[in-house]
VOLUM-312888 format. One record per residue (C-alpha): residue number from 1; x, y, z. Coordinates in steps of 0.02 Angstrom, whole numbers. Example, Ala and Ser with C-alpha at 12.3 -4.5 7.8 and 13.67 -1.06 7.14 Angstrom:
<mitis>
MITI_resi_u_v_w
MITI_1_615_-225_390
MITI_2_684_-53_357
</mitis>
This chain:
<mitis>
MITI_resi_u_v_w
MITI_1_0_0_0
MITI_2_42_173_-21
MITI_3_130_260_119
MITI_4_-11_385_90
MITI_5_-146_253_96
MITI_6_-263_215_-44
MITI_7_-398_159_54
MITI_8_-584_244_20
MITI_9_-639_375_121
MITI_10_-761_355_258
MITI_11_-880_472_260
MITI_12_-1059_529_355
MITI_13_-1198_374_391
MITI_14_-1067_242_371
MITI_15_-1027_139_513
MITI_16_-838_127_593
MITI_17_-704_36_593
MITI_18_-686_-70_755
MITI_19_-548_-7_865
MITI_20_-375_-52_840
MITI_21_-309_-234_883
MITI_22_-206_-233_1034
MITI_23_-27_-98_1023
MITI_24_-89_-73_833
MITI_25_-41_114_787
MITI_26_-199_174_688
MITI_27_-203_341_578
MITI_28_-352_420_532
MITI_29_-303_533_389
MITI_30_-354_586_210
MITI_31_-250_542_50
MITI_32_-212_729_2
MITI_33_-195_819_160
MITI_34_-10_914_187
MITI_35_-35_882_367
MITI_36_-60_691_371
MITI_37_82_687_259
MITI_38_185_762_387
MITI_39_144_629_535
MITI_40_149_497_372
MITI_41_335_545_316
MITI_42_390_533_476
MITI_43_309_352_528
MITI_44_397_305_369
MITI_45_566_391_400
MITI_46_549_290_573
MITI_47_504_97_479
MITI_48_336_137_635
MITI_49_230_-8_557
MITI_50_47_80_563
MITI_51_-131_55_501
MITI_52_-246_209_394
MITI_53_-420_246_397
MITI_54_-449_392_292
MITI_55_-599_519_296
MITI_56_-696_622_197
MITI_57_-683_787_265
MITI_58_-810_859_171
MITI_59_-948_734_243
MITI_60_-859_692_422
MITI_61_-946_531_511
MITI_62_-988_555_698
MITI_63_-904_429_746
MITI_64_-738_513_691
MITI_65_-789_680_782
MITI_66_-837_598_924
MITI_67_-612_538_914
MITI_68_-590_701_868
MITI_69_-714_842_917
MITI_70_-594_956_815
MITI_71_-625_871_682
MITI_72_-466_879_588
MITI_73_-333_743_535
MITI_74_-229_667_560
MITI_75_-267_555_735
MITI_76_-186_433_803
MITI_77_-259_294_904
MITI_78_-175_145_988
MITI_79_-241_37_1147
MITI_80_-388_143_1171
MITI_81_-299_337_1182
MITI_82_-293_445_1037
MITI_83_-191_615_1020
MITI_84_-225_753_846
MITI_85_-144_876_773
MITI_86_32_881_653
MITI_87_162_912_757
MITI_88_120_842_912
MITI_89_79_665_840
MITI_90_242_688_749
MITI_91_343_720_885
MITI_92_263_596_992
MITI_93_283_446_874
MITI_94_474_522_861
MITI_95_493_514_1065
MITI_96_409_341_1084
MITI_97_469_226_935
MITI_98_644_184_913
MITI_99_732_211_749
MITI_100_816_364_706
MITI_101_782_511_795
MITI_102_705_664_685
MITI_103_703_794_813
MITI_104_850_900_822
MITI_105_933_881_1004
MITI_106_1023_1063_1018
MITI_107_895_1184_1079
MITI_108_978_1323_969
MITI_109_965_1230_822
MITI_110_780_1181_838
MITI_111_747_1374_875
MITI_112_836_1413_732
MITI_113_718_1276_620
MITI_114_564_1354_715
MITI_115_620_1526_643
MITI_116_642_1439_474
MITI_117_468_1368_477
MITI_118_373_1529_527
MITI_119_446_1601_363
MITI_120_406_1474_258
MITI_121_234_1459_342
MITI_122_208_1635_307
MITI_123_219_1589_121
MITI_124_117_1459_103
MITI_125_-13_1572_195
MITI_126_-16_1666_44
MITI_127_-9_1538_-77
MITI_128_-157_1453_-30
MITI_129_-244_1608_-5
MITI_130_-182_1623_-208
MITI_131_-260_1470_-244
MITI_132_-443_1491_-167
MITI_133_-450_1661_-242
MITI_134_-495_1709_-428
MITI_135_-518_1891_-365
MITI_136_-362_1966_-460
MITI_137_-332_2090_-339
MITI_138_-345_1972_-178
MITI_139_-229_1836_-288
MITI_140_-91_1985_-300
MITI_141_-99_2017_-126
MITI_142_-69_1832_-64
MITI_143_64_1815_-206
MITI_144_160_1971_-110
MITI_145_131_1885_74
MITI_146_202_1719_-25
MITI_147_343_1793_-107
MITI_148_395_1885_69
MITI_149_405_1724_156
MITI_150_514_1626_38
MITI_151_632_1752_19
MITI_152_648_1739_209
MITI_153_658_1556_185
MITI_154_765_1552_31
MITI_155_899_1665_139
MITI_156_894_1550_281
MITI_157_950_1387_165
MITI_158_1096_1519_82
MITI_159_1182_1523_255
MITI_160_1138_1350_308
MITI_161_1290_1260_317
MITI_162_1197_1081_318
MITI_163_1116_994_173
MITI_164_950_996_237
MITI_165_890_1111_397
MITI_166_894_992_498
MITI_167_1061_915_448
MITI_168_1138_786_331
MITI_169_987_704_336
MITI_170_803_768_329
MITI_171_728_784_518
MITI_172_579_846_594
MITI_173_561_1019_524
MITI_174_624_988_345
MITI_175_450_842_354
MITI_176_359_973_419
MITI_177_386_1098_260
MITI_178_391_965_128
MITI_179_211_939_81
MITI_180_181_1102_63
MITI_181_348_1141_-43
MITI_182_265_951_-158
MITI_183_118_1039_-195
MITI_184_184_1231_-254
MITI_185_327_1110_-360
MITI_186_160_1030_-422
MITI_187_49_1184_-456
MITI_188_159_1334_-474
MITI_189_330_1312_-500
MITI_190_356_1445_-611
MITI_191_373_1514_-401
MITI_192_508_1387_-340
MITI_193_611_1461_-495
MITI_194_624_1626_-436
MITI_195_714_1546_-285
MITI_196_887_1451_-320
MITI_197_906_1408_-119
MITI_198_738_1355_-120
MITI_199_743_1250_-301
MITI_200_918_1171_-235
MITI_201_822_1111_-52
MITI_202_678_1060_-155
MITI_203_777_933_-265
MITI_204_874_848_-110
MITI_205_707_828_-11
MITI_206_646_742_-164
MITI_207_769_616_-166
MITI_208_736_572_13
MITI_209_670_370_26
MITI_210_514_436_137
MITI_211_477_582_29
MITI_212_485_460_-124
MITI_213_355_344_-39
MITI_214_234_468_29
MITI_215_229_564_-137
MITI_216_77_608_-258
MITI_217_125_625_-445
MITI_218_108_817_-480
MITI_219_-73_788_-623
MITI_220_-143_707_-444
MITI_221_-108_844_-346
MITI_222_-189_963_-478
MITI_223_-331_854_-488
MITI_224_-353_876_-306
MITI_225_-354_1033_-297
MITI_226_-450_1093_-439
MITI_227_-565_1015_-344
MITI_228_-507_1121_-184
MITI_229_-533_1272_-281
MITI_230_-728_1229_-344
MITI_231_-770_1154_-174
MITI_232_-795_996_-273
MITI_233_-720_876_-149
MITI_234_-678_734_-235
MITI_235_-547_635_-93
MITI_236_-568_459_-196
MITI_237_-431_486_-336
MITI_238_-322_364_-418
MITI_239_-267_207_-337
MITI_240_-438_181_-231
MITI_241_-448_32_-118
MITI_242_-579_-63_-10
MITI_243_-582_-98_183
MITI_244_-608_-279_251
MITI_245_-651_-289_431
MITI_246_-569_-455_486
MITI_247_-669_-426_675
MITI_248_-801_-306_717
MITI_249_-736_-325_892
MITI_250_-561_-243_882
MITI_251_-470_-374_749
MITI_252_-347_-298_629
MITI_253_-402_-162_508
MITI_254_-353_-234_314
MITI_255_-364_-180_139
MITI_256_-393_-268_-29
MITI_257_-226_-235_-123
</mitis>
């Protein structure tokens, strides 16, 4: 299976999954969301063995708000607790599973990745503002908020003395900014090019083994969110596969392949 999962989404008036099987790491996420691919890239960077349920976000069951009152993805759940949001399911599957740490240990450094990450989070603020937008003055303003941020960002990666921010190797923050940075490469790179920094980071993420396995092709991604755009949610694209329940009383969640 795809590291993304290709499993249908659930959606309103259909019944649950039964809970995970005993120490079973379950995800509840949805195939084209940046911020399960965060949690995703890192359970993969880790070799965490984990099951997906994903969910149509569009038509939420109540079961799943009833794990998540938020309602947002991704969740986790394992032996009856569940935790939400990005980063702190990310960091919390990084602190409990062994494999290689992702975190950066120097407090400096992880400041100095924080900073990094408010930039670039800055940008994609106004790039997805861009994107909802056909108003031509509201789509200049975004593109000025965007183009603010990543030269921010794009200075940072100048002076970084490491291959990626985190290090020789991609860590926590440099999963963090990825999905984001797949799906401007995928919709508007004509913006990546005005960045060298920025272009040179983008190709070495992409040759990373977890970013390789949690990818989209780029038409997907446009598929998606043309779909965004319209508010014509349409989560079952591509590769779409079906659930079998082996136990409705907490047996192993499986998929047709």
């Amino acid at each position: 299976m795809a590291a993304m999962s290709n499993l249908r989404h659930l959606k309103r008036g259909e019944v649950g999954p039964p809970p995970p099987a005993q120490d079973v790491l379950r995800v509840y996420g949805m195939k084209f969301c940046p911020y399960v691919q965060r949690l995703k890239l890192v359970l993969t960077a880790k070799g965490i063995e984990h099951e997906t349920v994903n969910i149509n976000l569009a038509k939420k069951p109540k079961w799943f708000l009833a794990k998540n009152p938020r309602g947002k993805v991704p969740v986790i759940e394992k032996n009856g607790e569940i935790l939400y949001e990005s980063d702190i399911t990310s960091e919390y599957v990084d602190e409990v599973y062994p494999g290689r740490r992702l975190r950066t240990s120097d407090p400096f450094r992880r400041a100095k990745e924080m900073i990094a990450l408010g930039d670039f989070t800055e940008s994609m603020s106004g790039i997805y503002g861009f994107i909802q937008t056909s108003n031509d003055k509201k789509q200049n303003t975004h593109l000025i908020q965007a183009r603010k941020g990543f030269a921010k960002f794009d200075k940072i990666l100048q002076t970084n003395a490491h291959r990626y921010l985190c290090g020789n190797q991609p860590g926590m923050t440099d999963y963090m900014i990825w999905p984001h940075l797949e799906r401007i490469g995928a919709t508007r790179p004509e913006i990546l090019a005005l960045y060298p920094a920025i272009q040179v980071y983008f190709g070495r993420m992409g040759e990373d083994d977890a970013v390789k396995a949690c990818r989209h092709s780029d038409e997907l991604h446009r598929q998606f969110i043309d779909g965004y755009k319209s508010r014509n949610w349409v989560y079952d694209l591509g590769t779409v596969e079906e659930y079998r329940f082996v136990s409705s009383t907490g047996g192993k969640l499986k998929s047709k392949m």
